[in-house]
C-alpha positions, 0 to 999 in steps of 0.5 A, spaced: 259 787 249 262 780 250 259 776 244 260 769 248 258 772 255 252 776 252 250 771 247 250 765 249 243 764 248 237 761 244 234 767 240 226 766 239 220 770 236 224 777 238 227 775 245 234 771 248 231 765 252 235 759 255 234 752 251 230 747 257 234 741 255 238 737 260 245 739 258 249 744 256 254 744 249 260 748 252 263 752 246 271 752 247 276 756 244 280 751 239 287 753 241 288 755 248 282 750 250 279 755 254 272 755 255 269 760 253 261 759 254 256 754 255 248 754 252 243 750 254 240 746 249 234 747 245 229 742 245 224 740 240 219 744 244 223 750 243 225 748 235 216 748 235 216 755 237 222 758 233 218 755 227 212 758 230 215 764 231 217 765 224 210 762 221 206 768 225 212 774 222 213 771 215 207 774 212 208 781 215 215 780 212 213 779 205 209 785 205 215 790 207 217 793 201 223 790 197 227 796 199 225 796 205 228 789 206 234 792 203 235 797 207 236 792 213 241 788 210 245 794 209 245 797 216 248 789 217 253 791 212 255 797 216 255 794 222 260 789 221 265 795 218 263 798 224 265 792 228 271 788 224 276 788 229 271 785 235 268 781 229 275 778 226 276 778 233 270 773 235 272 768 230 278 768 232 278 765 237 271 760 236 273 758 230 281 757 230 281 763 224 288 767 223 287 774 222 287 774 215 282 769 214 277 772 218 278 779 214 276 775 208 271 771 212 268 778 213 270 781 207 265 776 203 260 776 208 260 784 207 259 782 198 254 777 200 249 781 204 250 786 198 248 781 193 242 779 197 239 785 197 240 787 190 235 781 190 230 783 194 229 789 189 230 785 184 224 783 178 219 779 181 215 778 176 215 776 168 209 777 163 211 772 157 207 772 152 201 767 150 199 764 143 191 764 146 188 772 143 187 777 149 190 772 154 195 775 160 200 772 163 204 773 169 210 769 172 211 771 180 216 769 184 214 768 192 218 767 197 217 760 200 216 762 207 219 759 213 226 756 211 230 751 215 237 752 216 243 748 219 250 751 218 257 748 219 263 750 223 268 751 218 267 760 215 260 760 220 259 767 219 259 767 213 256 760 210 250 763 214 249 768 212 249 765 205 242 761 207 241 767 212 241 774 207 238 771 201 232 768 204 230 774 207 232 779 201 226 775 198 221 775 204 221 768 208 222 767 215 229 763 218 229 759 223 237 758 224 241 751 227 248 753 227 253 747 228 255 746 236 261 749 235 261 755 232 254 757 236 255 765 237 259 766 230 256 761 226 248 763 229 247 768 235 251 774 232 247 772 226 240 774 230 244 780 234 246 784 227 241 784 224 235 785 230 241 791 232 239 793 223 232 793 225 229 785 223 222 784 226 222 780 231 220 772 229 223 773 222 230 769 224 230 765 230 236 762 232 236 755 236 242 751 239 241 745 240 243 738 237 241 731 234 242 728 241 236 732 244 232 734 237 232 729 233 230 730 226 225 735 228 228 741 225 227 737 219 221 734 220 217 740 222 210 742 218 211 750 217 218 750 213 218 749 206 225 749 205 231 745 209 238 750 207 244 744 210 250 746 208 256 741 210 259 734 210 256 729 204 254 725 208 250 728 213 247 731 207 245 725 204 241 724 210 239 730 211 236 729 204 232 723 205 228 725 211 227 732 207 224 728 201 220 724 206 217 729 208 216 733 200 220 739 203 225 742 198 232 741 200 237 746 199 245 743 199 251 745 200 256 740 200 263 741 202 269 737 200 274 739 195 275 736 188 281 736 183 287 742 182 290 740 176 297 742 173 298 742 166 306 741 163 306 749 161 303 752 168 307 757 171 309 752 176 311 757 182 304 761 181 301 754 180 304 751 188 302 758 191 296 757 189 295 750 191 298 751 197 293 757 199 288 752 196 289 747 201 291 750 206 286 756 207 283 755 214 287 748 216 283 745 210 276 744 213 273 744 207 268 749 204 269 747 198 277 749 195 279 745 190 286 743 192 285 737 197 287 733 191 293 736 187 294 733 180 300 734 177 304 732 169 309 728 170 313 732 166 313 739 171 311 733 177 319 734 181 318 742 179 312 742 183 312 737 188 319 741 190 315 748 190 310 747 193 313 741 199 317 746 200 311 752 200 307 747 205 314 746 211 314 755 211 308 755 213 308 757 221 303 754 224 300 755 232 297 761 235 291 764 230 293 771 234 301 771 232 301 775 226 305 770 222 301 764 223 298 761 217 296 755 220 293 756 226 288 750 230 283 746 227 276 746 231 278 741 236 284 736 238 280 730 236 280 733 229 286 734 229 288 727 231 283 725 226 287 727 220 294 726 223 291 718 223 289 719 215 295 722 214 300 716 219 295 711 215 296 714 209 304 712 210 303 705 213 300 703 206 305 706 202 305 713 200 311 718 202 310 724 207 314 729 204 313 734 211 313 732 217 306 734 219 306 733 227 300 735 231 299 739 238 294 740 241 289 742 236 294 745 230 297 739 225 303 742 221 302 741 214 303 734 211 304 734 203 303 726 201 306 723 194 307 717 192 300 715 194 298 707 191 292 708 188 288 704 192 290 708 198 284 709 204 286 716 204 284 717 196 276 714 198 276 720 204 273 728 204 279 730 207 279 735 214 285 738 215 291 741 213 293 734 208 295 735 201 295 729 197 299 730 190 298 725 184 302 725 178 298 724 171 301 722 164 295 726 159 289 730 160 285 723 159 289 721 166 287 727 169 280 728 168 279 719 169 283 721 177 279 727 177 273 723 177 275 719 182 275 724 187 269 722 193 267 729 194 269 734 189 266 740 189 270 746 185 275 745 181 282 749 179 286 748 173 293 751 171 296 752 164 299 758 160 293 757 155 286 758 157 283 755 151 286 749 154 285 750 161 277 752 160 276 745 155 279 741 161 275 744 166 269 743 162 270 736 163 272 735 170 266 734 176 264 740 180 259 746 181 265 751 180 271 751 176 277 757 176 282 757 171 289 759 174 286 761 181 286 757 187 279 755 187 278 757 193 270 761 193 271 769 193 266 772 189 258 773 190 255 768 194 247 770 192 245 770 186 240 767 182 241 759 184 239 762 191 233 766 188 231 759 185 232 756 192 228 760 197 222 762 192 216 759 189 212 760 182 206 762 180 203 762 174 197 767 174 193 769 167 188 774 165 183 773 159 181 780 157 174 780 152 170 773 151 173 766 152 172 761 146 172 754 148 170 748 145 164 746 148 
């Protein structure tokens, strides 16, 4: 099948249908700026009936046996070992992915499905004790539902499957906006693997559309009690607003990248090898890796600086298809042009460009700054493209006071031939997660009890067995 010409469609209660909007969002191959299909918006009406569709099918879902709901994530697994090559495929060409980054994309998506299942056979229930004599309790956790959902464009498969598999693992419906421009990687492929693995009907529902057409009806609506946004923090704080408005439960995962940090006893060439990847994975369009900020001790700073500058020139960068790219289009030329600009202003107020940089079309080149004053505009920004800012610090106080000053940080890498240092650092550094000697960059499972956390709700449940006493 041709996943753009077959997919290109909204996906509700069981079937595929065309939004009735008046407009169409055109889905464009970010490197040869070839349009590969275009969908009819969803409007609110559908975003009504996809929340329908999923409040009518939740209850049947939540009583399937976890194992059952197992099984049908593992055909996806599957599936996708049965297509990786017309999925690898996919992705290149909606999202600008080289080759090896799409394998990674899908090889974590493969773990993530995995990790959601063992959660849908996972304990549901506690019994701690009770100080009160012939008292029993139970501690349940049920899903919440419906869930919400609104994914990025950057790792769209995966990052929606993050939200998608554990939601689902647990017993909720899904009802699933991917970002405009990965409508088929980032959600109609989604509900075609796992309608194909043997979802019921209305458990996920898909709906493209945008803010222009819906609003904030996806938020707003009555039947989800959770909203799952993965994306920039500053839709998220949005997002978060209207949700809490509203008492619903928000569910975030905020991209921008935090602090990499080189210690004066690192392996430097490890550590620009790290840094390099860091940054640069994915034409540095966020999802959380460390490196968009690179701190170095000033007492390894020309060393590294001329590893990694050097690193960061022999990329290859162009056509995601060409085995030796490394750095292939961002997911528009406007995006391009956006941090080619942050990198040009960056230079106008006095920070040095130690690699050419140049876009073309929809791919920039690698642009490595240093030297940067501190009151920099490109130091108060979440950076979007493949843009390396390299900040030297005198003493681990230093590092820790810039590393606070990063707008967005998320994770966190540190490098040092001593652990015990590396892991005193990190604990002070800002960041959800933190790698010592990595590149930062997140590769382990992506469900786990946080997610567990997020899509269930608890129930305290008691029985009194014999004659309660009470007070009056």
């Amino acid at each position: 099948m041709s996943y753009f010409a077959d997919l290109a469609l909204q996906h509700i209660d069981g079937e595929w249908r065309s939004g009735t909007g008046s407009w169409d969002i055109v889905d464009f191959d970010p490197y040869t700026g070839e349009k590969l299909t275009s969908v009819t918006v969803a409007t609110a009406s559908e975003v009504d009936a996809a929340y329908t569709a999923a409040a009518r099918a939740q209850p049947d879902w939540a009583a399937t046996s976890g194992f059952a709901r197992r099984e049908v994530l593992e055909r996806v697994v599957r599936l996708i070992e049965e297509r990786q090559e017309a999925l690898a495929d996919a992705l290149t060409t909606e999202t600008g992915a080289t080759r090896a980054r799409a394998d990674f994309e899908l090889r974590l998506a493969r773990q993530c499905l995995r990790d959601a299942g063992a959660l849908a056979v996972g304990p549901a229930e506690s019994m701690p004790p009770s100080p009160v004599e012939g008292k029993e309790n139970h501690v349940l956790r049920e899903p919440v539902g419906v869930v919400g959902a609104i994914s990025p464009f950057h790792h769209p498969f995966l990052r929606g499957l993050a939200t998608v598999a554990p939601a689902l693992a647990v017993g909720n419906a899904v009802v699933l906006k991917p970002h405009q421009s990965t409508p088929v990687t980032g959600g109609a492929l989604l509900a075609h693997l796992l309608e194909e693995a043997g979802l019921p009907g209305g458990v996920l529902n898909v709906v493209i559309t945008d803010i222009a057409e819906i609003g904030d009806a996806l938020l707003t609506h009555p039947v989800p009690g959770v909203i799952a946004y993965s994306g920039s923090e500053r839709t998220g704080r949005e997002v978060t607003a209207v949700v809490a408005s509203h008492f619903k439960r928000a569910v975030l995962d905020i991209s921008g990248g935090g602090a990499f940090v080189v210690l004066d006893d690192a392996d430097v060439a490890r550590a620009a090898e790290a840094a390099c990847f860091s940054r640069f994975v994915h034409q540095g369009q966020g999802g959380g890796a460390p490196a968009s900020r690179v701190l170095v001790d000033r007492a390894v700073e020309r060393e590294f600086t001329h590893e990694f500058a050097a690193r960061a020139a022999a990329l290859a960068a162009g056509d995601p298809r060409d085995p030796a790219t490394r750095i292939g289009p961002l997911i528009s030329p406007a995006q391009a042009e956006s941090a080619e600009a942050l990198a040009a202003q960056a230079v106008a107020e006095g920070s040095v460009a130690l690699t050419p940089g140049g876009a073309r079309g929809a791919v920039l080149r690698p642009t490595v700054l240093a030297e940067v004053p501190e009151d920099a505009s490109v130091l108060r920004q979440e950076l979007h493209g493949p843009v390396a800012v390299l900040l030297p610090f005198k003493d681990e106080n230093e590092a820790v006071r810039l590393a606070r000053c990063i707008p967005h940080g998320r994770g966190t890498a540190v490098h040092t031939s001593d652990v015990r240092r590396g892991v005193s650092l990190a604990r002070r550094l800002v960041g959800g997660t933190a790698q010592i000697n990595g590149s930062g960059v997140p590769d382990e499972p992506m469900a786990g009890p946080g997610t567990l956390e997020a899509f269930t709700t608890v129930r305290w449940l008691s029985v009194q067995y014999g004659r309660s006493h009470f007070p009056f």
